[in-house]
N, C-alpha and C positions, 0 to 999 in steps of 0.2 A: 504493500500500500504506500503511496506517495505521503509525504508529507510537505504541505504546500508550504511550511516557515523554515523547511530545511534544506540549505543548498544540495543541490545534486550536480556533477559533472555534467557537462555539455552532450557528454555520449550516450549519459542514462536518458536526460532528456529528449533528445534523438531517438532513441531506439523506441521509449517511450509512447510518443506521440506519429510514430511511424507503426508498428505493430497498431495502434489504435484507428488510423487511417485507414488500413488495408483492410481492416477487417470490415468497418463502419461502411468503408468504399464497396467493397465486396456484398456487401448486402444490398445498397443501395440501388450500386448500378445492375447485378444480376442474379441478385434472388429475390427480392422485392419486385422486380418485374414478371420474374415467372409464375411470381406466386397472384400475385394481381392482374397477368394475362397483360401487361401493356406491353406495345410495340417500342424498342427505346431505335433511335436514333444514331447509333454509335459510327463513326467515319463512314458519314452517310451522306449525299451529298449538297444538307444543308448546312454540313459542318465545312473547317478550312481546309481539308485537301493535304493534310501533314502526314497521313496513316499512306495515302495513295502517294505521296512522294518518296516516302519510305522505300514503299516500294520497288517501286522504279529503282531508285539508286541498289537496291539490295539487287535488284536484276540486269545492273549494269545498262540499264535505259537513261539514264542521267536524270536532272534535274529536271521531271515533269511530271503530268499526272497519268500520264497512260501512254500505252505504247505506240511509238511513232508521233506521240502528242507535240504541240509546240512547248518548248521551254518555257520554263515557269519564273516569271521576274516579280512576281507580288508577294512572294509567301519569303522568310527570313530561311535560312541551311540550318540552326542548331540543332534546333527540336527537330526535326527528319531524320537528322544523324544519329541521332538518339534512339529514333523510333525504329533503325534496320535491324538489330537482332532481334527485336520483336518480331516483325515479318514473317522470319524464319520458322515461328511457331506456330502450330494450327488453327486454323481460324478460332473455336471455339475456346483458345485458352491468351488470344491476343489483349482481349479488353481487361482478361484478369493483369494482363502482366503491364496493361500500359496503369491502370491504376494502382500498380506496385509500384511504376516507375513516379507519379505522381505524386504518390504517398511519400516517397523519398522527398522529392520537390518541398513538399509539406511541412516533415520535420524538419528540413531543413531552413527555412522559414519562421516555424515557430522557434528550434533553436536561437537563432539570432534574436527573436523579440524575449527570449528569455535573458538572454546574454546581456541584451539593451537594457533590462531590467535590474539585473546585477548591478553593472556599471553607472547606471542614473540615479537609482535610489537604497542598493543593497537590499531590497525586500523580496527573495522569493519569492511569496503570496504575489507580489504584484507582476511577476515576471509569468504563473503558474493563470493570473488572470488575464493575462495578455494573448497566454497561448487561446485559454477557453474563447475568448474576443473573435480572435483570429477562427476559430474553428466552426463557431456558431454560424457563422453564414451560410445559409442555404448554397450559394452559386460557387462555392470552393467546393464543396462535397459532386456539384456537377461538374465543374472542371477538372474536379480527382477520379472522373469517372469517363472524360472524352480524352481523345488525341490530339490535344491544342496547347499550345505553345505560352497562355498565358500564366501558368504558374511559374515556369522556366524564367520567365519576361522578370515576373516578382522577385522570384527568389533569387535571381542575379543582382536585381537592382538591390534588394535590401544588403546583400553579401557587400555590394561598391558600399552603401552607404555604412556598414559595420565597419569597413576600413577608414574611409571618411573619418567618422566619427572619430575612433584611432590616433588617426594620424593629426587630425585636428586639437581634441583637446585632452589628449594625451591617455592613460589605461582606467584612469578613474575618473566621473563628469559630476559625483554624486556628493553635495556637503554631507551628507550623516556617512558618508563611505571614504571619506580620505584618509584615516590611517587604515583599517582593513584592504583597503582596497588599490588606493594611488599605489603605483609604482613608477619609478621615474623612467620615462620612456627613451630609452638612450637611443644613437644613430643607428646600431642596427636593428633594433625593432623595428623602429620610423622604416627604414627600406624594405624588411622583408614588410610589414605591412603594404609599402608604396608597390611592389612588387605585384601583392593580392591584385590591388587596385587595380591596378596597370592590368592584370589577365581579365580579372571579373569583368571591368570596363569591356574589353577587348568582344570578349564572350556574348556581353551583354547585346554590344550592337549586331551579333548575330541573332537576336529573336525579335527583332524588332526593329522599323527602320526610325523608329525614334530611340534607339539606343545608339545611335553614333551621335544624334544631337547631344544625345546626355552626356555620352564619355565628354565630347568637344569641350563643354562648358563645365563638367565636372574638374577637367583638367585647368582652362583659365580660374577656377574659382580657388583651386588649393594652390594655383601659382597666384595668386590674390595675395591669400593669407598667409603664405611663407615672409610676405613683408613684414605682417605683424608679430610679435613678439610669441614667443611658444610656451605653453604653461611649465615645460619640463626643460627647457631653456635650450633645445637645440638649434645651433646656427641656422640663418639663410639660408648659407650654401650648402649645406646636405641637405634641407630641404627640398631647396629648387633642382638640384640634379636629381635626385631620388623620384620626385615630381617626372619630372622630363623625361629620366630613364622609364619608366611608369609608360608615360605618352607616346614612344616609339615602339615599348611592348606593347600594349592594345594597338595599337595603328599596325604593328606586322601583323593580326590576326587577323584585321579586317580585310588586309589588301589585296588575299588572294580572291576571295571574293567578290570585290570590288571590280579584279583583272579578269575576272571569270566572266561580268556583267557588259562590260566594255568589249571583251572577245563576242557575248554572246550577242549581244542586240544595239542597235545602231543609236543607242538613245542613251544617256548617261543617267546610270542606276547605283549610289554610293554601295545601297543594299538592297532593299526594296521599293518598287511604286503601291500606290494604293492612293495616296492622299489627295489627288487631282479630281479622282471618281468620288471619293466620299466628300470632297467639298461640297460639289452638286448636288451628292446625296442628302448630307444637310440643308443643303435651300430647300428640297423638295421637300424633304421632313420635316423644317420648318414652316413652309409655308412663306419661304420669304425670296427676293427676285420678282422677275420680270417674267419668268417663265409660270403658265398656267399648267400644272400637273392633267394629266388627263384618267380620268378613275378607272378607264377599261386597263392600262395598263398597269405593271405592276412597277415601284418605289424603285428599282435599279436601271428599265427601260426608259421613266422619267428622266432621270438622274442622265444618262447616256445621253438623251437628246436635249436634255437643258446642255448639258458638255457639249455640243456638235455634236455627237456620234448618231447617225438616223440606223441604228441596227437593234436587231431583237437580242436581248438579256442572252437566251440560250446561244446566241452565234457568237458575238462581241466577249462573251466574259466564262470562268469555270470559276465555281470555287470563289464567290464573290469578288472577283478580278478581272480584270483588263487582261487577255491577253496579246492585241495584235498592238507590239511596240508605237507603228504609227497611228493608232487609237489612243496610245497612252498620253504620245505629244500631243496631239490637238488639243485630248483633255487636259494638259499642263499647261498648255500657250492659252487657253482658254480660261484656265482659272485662274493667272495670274492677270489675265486682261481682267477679267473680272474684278476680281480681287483689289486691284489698284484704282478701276473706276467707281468701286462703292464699297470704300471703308466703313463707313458708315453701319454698313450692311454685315459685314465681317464681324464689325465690335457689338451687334446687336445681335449673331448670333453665336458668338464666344460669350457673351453674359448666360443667352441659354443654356448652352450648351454646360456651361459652367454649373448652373443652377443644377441643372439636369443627372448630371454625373456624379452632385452628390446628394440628390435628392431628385430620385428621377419623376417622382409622382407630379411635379411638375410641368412637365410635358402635358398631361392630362388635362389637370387645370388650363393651362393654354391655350389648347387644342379645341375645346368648344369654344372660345371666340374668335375662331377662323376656318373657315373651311380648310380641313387639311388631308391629305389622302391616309397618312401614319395614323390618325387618329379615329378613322371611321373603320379601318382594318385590323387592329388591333383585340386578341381574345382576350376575356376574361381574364387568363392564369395570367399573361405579360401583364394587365392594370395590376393584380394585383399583388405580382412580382414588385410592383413599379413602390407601392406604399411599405411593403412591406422592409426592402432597403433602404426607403429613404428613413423611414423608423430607425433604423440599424446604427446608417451613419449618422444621421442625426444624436445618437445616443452616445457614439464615438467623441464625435465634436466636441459634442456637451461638456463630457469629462473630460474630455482634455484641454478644455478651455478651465476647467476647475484647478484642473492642476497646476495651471500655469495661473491661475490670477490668487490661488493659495502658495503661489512661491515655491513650491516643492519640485515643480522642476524650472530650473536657470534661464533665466530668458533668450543667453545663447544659445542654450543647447533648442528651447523650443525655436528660437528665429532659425537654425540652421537647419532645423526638420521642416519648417514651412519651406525653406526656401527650394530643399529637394524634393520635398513633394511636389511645388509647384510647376518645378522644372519639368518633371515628369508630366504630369496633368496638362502644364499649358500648351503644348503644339499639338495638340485633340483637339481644345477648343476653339478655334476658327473653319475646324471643318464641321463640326458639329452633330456627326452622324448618329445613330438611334444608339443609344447607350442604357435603356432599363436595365441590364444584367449589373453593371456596375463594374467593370473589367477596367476598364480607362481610369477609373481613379481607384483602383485596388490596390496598385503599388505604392497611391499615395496617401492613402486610407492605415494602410499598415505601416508608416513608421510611426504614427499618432495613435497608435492602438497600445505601445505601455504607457505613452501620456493619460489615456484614458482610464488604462488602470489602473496606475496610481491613483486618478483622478476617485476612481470608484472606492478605492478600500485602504489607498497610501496613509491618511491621518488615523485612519481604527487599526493600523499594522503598526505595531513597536519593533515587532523582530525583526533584528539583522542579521544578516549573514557574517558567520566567520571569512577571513579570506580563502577562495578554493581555485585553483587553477582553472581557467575555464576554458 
């Protein structure tokens, strides 16, 4: 039996909350359907096409969805690379092993917000609530159950932000934890951390083609603060080279990639496209533009012909993507023509879409005072998916807006968690695409999730932890 006021090593924690996944998952995604008679969904082809890219590559078809298909430039390489020993295994025992693989993803996840926990306030309890936080969401239990790429997405970025944090303000961030837990962080910590940094970054922007934004600015922001003074007093200049060395490791990982994208398609791809189709996605979902949606069509055919493209969803796109490269420019020359003639339009629906993402029920509200296609199509379960997370994070927020205005946690350490989560969040919001699940701001939901639980139980918790190796 756990005991929530008593440190545990990082690997009991882990193992912990992985066995508990698998299992919880396991039922979930397929015994609970057998038993209930429902049809699920699994790498089927409403989902992203990461199980079928697997494929291919396991069968030396390359980067695509099907054989002989055109190459695939929407979808990120990690999570596919991940996904080919899977392949290999019989259809009926695929879905158990990618929600193994998930599960992994998971604890590895909650580990860190445990970690975070440690380090910010020495409260177990509050690291053990962080984890239940993290786990109670209904849409992690279906992403531990599909072949999609966004737990990958998560759990790399929060790993970049564990080192961040690190290298930032050094092994202990917590007033009730500086002598149990400060240790002075000498120059080789600082690199091998900067090191982490420098792969996870690297990693990172292969699940995503908003993870090379992140690395980009992640990397200017710690060359920022190498100017400022360090709490463990290390110079500048290990700093700043440890930093830099950092930034040409991630950068060698992305660029074969990169050379991969530029060999394959006549259009420049850092990683992935997708952002040009779902800007227009969002006009159409919002209701906003020049363009009149037409209801006999379906929200991606609009979207294509608000873009230029006059082609039907089934020919132009697989797998929620674009794939005829000279389809993908028109929609990029397109959207930045756009985009530049009605700013205006952009920051009105980057507020939505904002509102949206963390509190999707929103959309709802909206939606009856305007005609809109998103809203007259939408089932029951999505609405009430929709209130049901915005409750969630809403509850998040809360307390971690408690925590921080009860002082219990540092207003750097809270500004420096805003400032990556927003990082994260904000190049979503200008395209503004349909977001009820909550995935777009998951990553940035969970670094404010032990602010929250401090927020929840940190002043009824006295116990600290001895120091433990984490």
């Amino acid at each position: 039996m756990i005991k929530v006021h008593q440190p545990l090593p990082a690997r009991q924690v882990f193992l912990a909350v992985v066995v508990f996944c698998i299992l919880v998952g396991l039922l979930f995604g397929t015994v609970m359907p057998i038993l209930l008679g429902v049809a699920t969904d699994f790498a089927g082809p409403h989902q992203d096409g990461y199980l079928q890219i697997a494929n291919m590559l396991a069968q030396g078809e390359g980067f695509r969805f099907e054989p002989g298909g055109e190459p695939v430039m929407h979808r990120p390489p990690l999570y596919p690379v991940l996904l080919i020993p899977i392949t290999f295994a019989p259809m009926e025992l695929q879905k158990m092993l990618v929600i193994a693989l998930n599960s992994v993803l998971a604890g590895i996840s909650a580990t860190l917000l445990y970690k975070l926990a440690i380090r910010f306030y020495n409260k177990p309890a509050v690291g053990w609530l962080a984890i239940a936080i993290y786990l109670i969401s209904p849409w992690i239990w279906r992403l531990i159950t599909l072949p999609h790429t966004a737990l990958l997405q998560s759990t790399l970025y929060l790993s970049v932000i564990y080192c961040m944090v690190i290298m930032v303000f050094g092994k202990g961030t917590a007033r009730t934890s500086q002598r149990s837990m400060t240790k002075t962080l000498g120059p080789s910590a600082y690199r091998l951390h900067a090191f982490w940094f420098g792969v996870l970054s690297g990693l990172l922007s292969l699940t995503h083609g908003i993870g090379f934004l992140i690395f980009a600015v992640s990397v200017l922001l710690l060359l920022f603060i190498c100017m400022l003074p360090h709490p463990n007093g290390l110079t500048r200049r290990t700093r700043f080279s440890s930093v830099i060395i950092a930034a040409v490791l991630g950068a060698s990982i992305i660029v074969p990639w990169t050379l991969r994208n530029l060999n394959t398609f006549p259009i420049t791809v850092p990683v992935t496209t997708g952002a040009s189709f779902n800007y227009f996605m969002g006009n159409v979902y919002w209701g906003l533009g020049d363009y009149e949606a037409d209801d006999s069509l379906t929200q991606q055919e609009n979207a294509l012909i608000a873009g230029g493209i006059n082609q039907p969803a089934s020919e132009a796109m697989q797998y929620w993507g674009v794939m005829n490269p000279a389809n993908e420019k028109i929609l990029s020359d397109n959207m930045k023509a756009h985009a530049l003639a009605n700013p205006g339009l952009v920051l009105h629906k980057s507020w939505l879409s904002l509102a949206e993402n963390f509190f999707p029920a929103v959309h709802r509200l909206i939606c009856h005072q305007r005609e809109m296609v998103s809203c007259e199509r939408e089932s029951w379960y999505t609405s009430a998916h929709r209130f049901g997370i915005s409750i969630y994070y809403g509850i998040i927020i809360l307390f971690a807006l408690v925590s921080v205005a009860r002082r219990r946690t540092t207003g750097r350490v809270s500004l420096f968690l805003c400032v990556m989560g927003g990082l994260h969040i904000g190049p979503f919001l200008p395209l503004g695409q349909w977001a009820p699940h909550g995935i777009y701001a998951l990553s940035a939901m969970i670094l404010i999730m032990v602010l929250a639980a401090d927020g929840i139980i940190g002043g009824r918790v006295s116990t600290q932890s001895e120091h433990i190796d984490l």
